[in-house]
Structures are given as C-alpha cells and as structure tokens.
C-alpha positions as CSV (number, residue, x, y, z in Angstrom):
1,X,0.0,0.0,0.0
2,X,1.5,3.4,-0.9
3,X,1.3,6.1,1.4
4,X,0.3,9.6,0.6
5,X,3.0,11.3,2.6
6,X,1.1,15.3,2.1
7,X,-2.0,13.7,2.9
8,X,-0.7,12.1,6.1
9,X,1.4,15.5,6.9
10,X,-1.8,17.1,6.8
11,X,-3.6,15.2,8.9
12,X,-0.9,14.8,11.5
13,X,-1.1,19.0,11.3
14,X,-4.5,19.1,12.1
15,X,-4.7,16.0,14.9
16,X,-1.9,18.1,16.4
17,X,-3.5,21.3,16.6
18,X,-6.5,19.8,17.8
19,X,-4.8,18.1,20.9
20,X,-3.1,21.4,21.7
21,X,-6.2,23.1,21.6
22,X,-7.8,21.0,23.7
23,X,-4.4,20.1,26.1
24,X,-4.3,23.8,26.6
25,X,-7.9,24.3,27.6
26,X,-9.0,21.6,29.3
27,X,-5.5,19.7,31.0
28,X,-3.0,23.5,31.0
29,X,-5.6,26.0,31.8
30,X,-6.7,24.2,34.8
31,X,-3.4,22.6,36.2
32,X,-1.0,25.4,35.3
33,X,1.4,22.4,35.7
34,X,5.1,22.4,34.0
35,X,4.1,19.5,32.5
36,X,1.7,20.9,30.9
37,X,3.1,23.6,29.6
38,X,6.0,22.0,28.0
39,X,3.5,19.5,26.3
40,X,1.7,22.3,24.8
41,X,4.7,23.7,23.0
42,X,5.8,19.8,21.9
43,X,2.4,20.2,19.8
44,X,3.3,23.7,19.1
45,X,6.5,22.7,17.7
46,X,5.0,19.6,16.0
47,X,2.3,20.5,13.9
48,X,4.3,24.1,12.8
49,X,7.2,22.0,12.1
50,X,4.9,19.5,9.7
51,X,3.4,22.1,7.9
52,X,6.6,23.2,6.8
53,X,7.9,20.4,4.6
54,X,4.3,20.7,2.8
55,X,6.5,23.3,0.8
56,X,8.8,20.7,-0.5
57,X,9.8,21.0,-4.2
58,X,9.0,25.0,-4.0
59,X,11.3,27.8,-3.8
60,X,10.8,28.0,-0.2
61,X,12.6,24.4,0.4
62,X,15.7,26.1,1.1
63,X,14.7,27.8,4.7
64,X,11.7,25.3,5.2
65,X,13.5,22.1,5.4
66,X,16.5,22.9,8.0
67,X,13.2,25.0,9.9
68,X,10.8,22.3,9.6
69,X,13.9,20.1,11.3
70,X,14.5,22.2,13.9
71,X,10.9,22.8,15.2
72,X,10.6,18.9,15.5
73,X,13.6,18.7,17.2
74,X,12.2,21.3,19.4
75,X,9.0,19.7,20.3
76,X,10.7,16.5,20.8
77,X,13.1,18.4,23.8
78,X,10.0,19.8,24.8
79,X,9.0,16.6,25.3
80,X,11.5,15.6,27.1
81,X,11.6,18.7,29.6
82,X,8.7,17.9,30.7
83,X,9.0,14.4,31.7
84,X,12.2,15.6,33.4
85,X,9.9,18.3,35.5
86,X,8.2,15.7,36.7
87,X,11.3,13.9,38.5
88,X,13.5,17.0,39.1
89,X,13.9,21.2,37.8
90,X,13.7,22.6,34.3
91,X,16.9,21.9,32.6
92,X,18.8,24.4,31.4
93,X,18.5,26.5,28.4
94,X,22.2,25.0,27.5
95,X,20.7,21.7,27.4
96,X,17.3,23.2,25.5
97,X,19.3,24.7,22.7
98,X,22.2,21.9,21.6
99,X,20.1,19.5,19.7
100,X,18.0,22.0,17.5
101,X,20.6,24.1,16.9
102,X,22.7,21.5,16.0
103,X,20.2,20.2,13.4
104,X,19.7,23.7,12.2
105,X,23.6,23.5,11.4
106,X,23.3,20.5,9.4
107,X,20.4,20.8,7.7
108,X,21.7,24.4,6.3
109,X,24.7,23.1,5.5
110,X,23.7,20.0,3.5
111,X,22.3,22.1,0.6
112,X,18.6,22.1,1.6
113,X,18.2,23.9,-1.8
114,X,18.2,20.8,-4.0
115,X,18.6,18.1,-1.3
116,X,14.7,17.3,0.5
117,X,16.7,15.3,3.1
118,X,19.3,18.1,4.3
119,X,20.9,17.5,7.3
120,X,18.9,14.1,7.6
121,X,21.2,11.7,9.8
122,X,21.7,14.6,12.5
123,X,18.0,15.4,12.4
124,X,16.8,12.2,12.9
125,X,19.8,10.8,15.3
126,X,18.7,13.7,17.9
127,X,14.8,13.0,17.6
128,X,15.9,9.4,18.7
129,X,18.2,11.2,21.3
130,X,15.8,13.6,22.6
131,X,12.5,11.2,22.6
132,X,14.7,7.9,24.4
133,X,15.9,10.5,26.9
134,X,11.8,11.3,27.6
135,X,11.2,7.8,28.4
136,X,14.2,7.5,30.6
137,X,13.2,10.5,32.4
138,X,9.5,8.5,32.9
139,X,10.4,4.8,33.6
140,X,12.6,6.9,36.3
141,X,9.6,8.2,37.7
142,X,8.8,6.5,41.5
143,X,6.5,3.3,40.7
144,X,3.5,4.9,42.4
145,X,3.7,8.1,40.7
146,X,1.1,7.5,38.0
147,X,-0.4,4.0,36.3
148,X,0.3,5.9,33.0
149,X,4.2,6.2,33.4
150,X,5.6,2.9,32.4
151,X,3.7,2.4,29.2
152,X,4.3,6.1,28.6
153,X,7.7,5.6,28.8
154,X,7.7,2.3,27.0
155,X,5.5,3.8,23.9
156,X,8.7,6.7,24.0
157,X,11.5,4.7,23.9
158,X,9.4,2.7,20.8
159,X,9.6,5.5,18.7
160,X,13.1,6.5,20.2
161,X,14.0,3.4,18.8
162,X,12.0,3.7,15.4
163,X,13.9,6.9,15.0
164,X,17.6,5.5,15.7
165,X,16.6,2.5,13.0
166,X,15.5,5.6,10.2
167,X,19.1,7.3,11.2
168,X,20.6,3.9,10.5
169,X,19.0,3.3,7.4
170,X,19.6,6.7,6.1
171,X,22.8,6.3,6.6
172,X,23.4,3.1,5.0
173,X,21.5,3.0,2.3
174,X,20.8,7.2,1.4
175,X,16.3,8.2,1.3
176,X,16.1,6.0,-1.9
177,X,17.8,2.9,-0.4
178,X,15.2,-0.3,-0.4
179,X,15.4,-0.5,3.3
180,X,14.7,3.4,3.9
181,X,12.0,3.7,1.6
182,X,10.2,0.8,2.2
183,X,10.3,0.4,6.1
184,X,11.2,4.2,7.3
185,X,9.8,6.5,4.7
186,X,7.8,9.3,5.9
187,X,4.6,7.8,5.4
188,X,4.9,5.1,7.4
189,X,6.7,7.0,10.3
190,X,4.3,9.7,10.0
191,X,1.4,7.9,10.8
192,X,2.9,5.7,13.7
193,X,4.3,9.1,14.8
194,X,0.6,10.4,14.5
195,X,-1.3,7.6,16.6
196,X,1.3,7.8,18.9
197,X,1.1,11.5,19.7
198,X,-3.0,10.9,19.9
199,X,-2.1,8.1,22.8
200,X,0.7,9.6,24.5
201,X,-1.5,12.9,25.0
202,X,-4.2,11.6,27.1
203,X,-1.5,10.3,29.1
204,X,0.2,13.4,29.6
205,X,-3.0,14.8,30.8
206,X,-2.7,12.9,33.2
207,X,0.8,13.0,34.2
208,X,0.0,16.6,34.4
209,X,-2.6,16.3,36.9
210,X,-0.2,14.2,38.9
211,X,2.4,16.6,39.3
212,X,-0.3,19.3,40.3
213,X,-1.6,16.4,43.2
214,X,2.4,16.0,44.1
215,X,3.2,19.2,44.3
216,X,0.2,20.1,46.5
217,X,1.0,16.7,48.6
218,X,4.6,18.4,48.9
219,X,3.4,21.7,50.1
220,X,1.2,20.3,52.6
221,X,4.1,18.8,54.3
222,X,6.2,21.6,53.9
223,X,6.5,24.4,56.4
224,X,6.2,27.5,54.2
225,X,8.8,29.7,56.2
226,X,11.6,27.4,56.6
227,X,11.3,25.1,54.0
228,X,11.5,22.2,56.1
229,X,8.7,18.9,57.0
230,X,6.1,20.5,59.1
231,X,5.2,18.5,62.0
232,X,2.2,16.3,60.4
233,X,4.8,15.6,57.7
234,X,7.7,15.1,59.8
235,X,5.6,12.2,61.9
236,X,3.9,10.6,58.9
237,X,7.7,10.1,57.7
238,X,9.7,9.2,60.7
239,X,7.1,6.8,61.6
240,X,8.1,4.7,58.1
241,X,12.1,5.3,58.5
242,X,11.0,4.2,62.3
243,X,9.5,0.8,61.4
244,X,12.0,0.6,58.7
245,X,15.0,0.8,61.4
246,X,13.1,-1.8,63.8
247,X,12.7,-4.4,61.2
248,X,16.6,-4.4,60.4
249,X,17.2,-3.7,63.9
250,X,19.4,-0.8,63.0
251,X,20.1,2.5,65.2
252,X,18.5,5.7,65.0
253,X,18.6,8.8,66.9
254,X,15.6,11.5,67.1
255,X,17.0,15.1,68.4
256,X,14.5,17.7,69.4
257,X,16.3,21.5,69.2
258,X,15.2,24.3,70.4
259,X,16.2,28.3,69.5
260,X,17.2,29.2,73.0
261,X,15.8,33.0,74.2
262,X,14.1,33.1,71.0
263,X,11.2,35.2,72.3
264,X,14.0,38.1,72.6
265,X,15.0,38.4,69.2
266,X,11.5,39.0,68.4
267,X,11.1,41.1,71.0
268,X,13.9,43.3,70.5
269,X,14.4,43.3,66.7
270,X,10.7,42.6,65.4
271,X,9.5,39.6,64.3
272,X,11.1,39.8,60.7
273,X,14.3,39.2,62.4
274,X,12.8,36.4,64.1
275,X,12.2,34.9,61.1
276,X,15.8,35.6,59.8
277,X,16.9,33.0,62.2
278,X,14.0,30.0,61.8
279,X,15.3,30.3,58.2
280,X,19.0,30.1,58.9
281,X,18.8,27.6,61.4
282,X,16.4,25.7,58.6
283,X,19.4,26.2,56.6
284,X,22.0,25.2,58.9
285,X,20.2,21.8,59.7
286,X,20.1,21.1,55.5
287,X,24.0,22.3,55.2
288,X,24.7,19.3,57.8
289,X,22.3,16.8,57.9
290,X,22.8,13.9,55.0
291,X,19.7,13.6,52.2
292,X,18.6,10.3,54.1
293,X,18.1,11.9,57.8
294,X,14.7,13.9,58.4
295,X,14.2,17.4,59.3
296,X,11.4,19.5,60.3
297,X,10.1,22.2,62.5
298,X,7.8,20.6,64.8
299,X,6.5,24.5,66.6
300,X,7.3,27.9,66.9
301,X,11.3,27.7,67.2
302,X,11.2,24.1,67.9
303,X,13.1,21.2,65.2
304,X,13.0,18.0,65.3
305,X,15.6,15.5,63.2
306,X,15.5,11.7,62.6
307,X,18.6,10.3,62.1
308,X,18.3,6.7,60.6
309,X,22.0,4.4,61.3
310,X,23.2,7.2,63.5
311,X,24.6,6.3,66.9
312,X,23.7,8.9,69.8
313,X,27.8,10.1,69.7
314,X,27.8,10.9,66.0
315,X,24.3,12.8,66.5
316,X,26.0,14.8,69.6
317,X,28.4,15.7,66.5
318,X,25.8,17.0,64.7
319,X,24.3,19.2,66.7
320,X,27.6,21.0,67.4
321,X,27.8,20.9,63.6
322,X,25.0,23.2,63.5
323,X,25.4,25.3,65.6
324,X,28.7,26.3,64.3
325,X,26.1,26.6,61.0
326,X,24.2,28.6,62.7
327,X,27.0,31.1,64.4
328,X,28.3,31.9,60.6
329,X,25.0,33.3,59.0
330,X,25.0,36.4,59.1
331,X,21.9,39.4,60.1
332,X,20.9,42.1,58.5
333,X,20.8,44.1,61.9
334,X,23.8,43.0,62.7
335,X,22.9,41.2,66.0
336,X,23.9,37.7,67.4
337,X,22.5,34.4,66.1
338,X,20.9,32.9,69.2
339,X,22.1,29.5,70.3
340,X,20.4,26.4,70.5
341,X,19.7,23.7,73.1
342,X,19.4,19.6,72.1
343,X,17.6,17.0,73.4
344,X,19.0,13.7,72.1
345,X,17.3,10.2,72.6
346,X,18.5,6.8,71.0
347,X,15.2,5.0,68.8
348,X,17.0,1.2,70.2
349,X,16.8,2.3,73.6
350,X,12.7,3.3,73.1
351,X,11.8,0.2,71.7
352,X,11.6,2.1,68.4
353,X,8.0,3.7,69.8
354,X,8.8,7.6,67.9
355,X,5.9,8.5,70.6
356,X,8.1,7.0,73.6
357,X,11.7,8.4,71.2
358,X,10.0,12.0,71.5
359,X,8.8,12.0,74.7
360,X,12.9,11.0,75.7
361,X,14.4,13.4,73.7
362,X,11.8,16.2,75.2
363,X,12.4,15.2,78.7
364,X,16.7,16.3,77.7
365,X,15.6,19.4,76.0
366,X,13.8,20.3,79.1
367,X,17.0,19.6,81.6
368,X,19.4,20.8,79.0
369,X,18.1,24.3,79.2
370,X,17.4,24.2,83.0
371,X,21.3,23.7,83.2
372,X,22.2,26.7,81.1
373,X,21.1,26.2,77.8
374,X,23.6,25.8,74.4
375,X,24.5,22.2,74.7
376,X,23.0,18.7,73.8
377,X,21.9,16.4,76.6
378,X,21.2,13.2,76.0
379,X,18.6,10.6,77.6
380,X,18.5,6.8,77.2
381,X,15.0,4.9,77.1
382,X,11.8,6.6,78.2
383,X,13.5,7.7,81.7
384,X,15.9,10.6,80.4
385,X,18.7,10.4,82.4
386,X,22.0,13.2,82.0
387,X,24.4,11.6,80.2
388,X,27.4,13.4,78.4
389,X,26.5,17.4,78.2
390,X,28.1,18.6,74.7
391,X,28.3,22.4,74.6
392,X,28.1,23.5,71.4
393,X,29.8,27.0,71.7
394,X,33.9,26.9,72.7
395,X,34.7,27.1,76.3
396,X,34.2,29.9,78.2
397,X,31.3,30.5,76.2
398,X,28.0,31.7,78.3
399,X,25.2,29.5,78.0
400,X,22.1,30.6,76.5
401,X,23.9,34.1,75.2
C-alpha cells in the first residue's frame, strides 16, 4: 500500500493542533502544571514543524526544510523537559538549545536547496536522542507516581527506537535505499508518529494532573517559612524510616532543638528578624544533615531530626555541627545568632515507639536548658537520664547568650 505522505502531513497537522487546543484548555488551563506547559509547546513545535515540509519541491525548500527540522527537534526536547519536570527542575536553556541548533547547522549546511533530506542523519539521530531520553526521564519516575508512566515511557522509547533505525537506514543505504523507503519512509513513520502522539496525550493529561496532586501533597508537608517537613509531615515520615530501622534492627537517633531565648529576638528586633533566624537555622540543619536523615520544625522555634543508622555520639556531633552553622550566617541588623539547646534520645533504647523516642528526647531538652542552655543532653529509654552534656559553643562561652 503506498502512502500519501502530504496527505498524512496534513492530517498529522491538524490532529496536532487539535490536541493542543484541547491540552491547553482543558488539562494547562486548569493545572497550570510544568508538565503541561512543555506538552503544549511539543504540539506547538510539532504541527508548525509538519506544515513546513508541505512546501517541499517549491522555492521555499531552502529555509523550510533545516526549519521544519529544527521545530521537531524542538518539540521533541520539549517533550523531554517535561518528563524531566516531573522527577527533578527545568533543565537548562544549555541543554534546550544543543540538539536544535545542532540540526539547524546541518540541515543548512547539506544544501537544503536541492537536497529534501538536508541534514537528515543529524535530524533524525537527535529525535531518537531527545524522545529515548523522555522515556528514561519516565520509567525513572517512583513506581507509584502514576499507572500511565511505564507504558508512557515504554511507547517513547518505541519510537526513540523507530527513530535511531531511520538514522541507521539513512545512513546506510541514502532516502532511496530499499530498506529506507520501504520500512522508514515518511509515510509510514508519520502515521505511527501520528497515533502515537494521539495516545501519548491523554497520558500526559494525566501526568500533568499528577504533578499538580504532588506538588500540592509536597506543600502540605512543607513548612512554608523554613522550608523544612512540618510536623504532620515530619511524623507521617519518621514513623516509616521508624519501622523501617526496627525491622533491620538498626540505630536511629531522634533530636528535638530548640532556639534558646528566642522570644527576645522577636522582642527586640521585630519579628522579621525572628524569622531571619527560623530560616538560617532551617538552613544550617540542611547544610549538615545527609539527604537520608529527616528534618522539620515541629513548633514555633522548635526542630525535630530523625537520624536513621546514627549512633547517639555521632548525632551529639551534629548538633555542634549546626550550631557552628548557625553562628556563621549572618543578620541584617547586625545582632547575634541565638544559640540552641538539644535533646537527644536513641530510637534502640525506646523500643523504636517515635511517641516514647520523643517524649525521651523532650524530657533532655527540658534539663538541658534548665542547666544553662547551648548544649545537647542526651537521655537513654523513656526515663531521660543526664548523660554526656556537649556544649556546642567553645569554652568559656556563656550559656544561652
């Protein structure tokens, strides 16, 4: 069966701007989700880009080919930024820029003029490129992230691969080769590429709503001062790495800190000051802790850590570790970064019960600022007993300065 390649280019235009018109309305407009927004310029890029080889064997096949290249390439990185926004950040324009303009340098230089395939291996090595790194991106994605991801990314890295055999074939045997023009003309890729694009976008909508549920998921666990778990989402995640550390029968330590005098900072130098420090000592505790230990603010100027594998002695170290954090951020007023006061309680010696761990490491808050303040006490099982005061500040140092 022969193909009619402008017939298929057409239709593939107008599927495309279809799906943007309704991606944009009914999936971008309500979402506002990065996801989103990338997939609506992949069709953008698309069905602008098909339209411009329907001027093939005209005048204008000089600057529409190495165009027409270029805009698919840019759709397909488009593609690829957003499946990479739903794992991690927007890449960088650097990373945006080298495969289209790398295809725009080949397909101008390859005579576009007389030559309908300018530039062709290049073009279609970095559409294979661009669309296989897309479906890493998604079969990276967590496993319960969506029930759309893995055949998302599976259906990605088919044409990824559909692509790379086209370079190959190109290659080999040049656009009239057997191979080429039987198995990976334009027809024929044209109208997987099109039923593709039709599948793949009802699963973006709803990859798209995803991230919007994720990212409101993360911001209700977030405190939105510091940055840091907030105490529902501190508790919902200790209690896991809690059960986690019980079933392997591993150490853990849980450390309550408190911002000692804190009420004077506010007092004296206004509340926006007051904030100054939450933030730095947020900062100081995410400077020192290690991605695998838990941090939040569990009240007013009160933190709380979980530090899974970490012996009571090496969690003493870390809270002189931040404090010293804490003493080198600077204020804009100029005044002193108040110290801080540790209770520190060993998740073994609680049975691994967080409730019983918390209520241990409250009780050596409590007694190490009724003996001066700025130092870490720490208490064994659920009767806190004093065991080795660390001051954090040198000696000589007054307490709770």
């Amino acid at each position: 069966m022969t193909l009619d390649t402008t017939t298929l280019r057409i239709a593939f235009g107008a599927i495309a701007i279809t799906l943007f018109v309704l991606f944009y309305t009914v999936s971008f407009r309500q979402t506002r989700s990065a996801y989103s927004a990338w997939w609506c310029a992949a069709v953008a890029f698309f069905f602008t880009g098909t339209f411009r080889f329907l001027l093939d064997g005209t005048v204008h096949q000089a600057w529409a080919n190495p165009l027409g290249n270029t805009l698919l390439v840019m759709g397909t990185v488009s593609v690829w930024a957003g499946a990479r926004t739903l794992r991690t950040s927007n890449p960088g324009w650097l990373q945006l820029s080298v495969a289209p303009l790398l295809t725009l340098l080949a397909s101008v230089l390859d005579n576009p003029a007389a030559n309908s395939w300018a530039g062709g291996p290049v073009f279609l090595g970095m559409m294979s490129l661009t669309i296989g790194l897309a479906s890493w991106e998604l079969w990276r994605l967590p496993g319960s992230y969506s029930k759309v991801q893995a055949p998302l990314a599976v259906s990605s890295g088919f044409l990824a691969v559909l692509y790379l055999a086209r370079c190959l074939a190109l290659v080999a045997g040049g656009p009239d080769g057997h191979v080429f023009s039987t198995y990976f003309g334009s027809g024929i890729t044209t109208l997987v590429t099109m039923l593709l694009l039709v599948v793949v976008s009802f699963s973006a909508a709803a990859l798209s709503a995803e991230q919007i549920a994720t990212d409101l998921r993360a911001r209700a666990d977030r405190d939105a001062l510091t940055g840091l778990l907030n105490r529902s989402g501190f508790l919902d995640l200790a209690a896991t790495h809690t059960d986690r550390l019980a079933r392997t029968e591993r150490p853990g330590t849980l450390i309550l800190a408190d911002l000692d005098f804190f009420k004077s900072v506010n007092d004296t130098h206004g509340h926006a000051a007051g904030d100054t420090v939450l933030k730095a000592f947020a900062e100081a505790c995410t400077e020192t802790v290690r991605s695998t230990d838990l941090v939040g603010r569990y009240g007013g100027e009160e933190f709380i850590f979980l530090l899974p594998g970490a012996s009571v002695s090496r969690s003493e170290d870390i809270t002189r570790a931040v404090s010293m954090a804490l003493r080198g951020h600077s204020t804009p007023g100029g005044f002193e970064m108040p110290t801080v006061s540790y209770g520190v309680a060993a998740l073994e010696a609680t049975g691994y019960d967080l409730d019983a761990a918390i209520a241990a490491a409250d009780g050596a808050l409590y007694a190490a600022k009724a003996s001066g303040r700025d130092k870490s006490v720490r208490a064994i099982g659920p009767a806190m007993e004093r065991g080795r005061d660390s001051a954090v500040r040198p000696p000589g140092g007054s307490a709770g300065a």
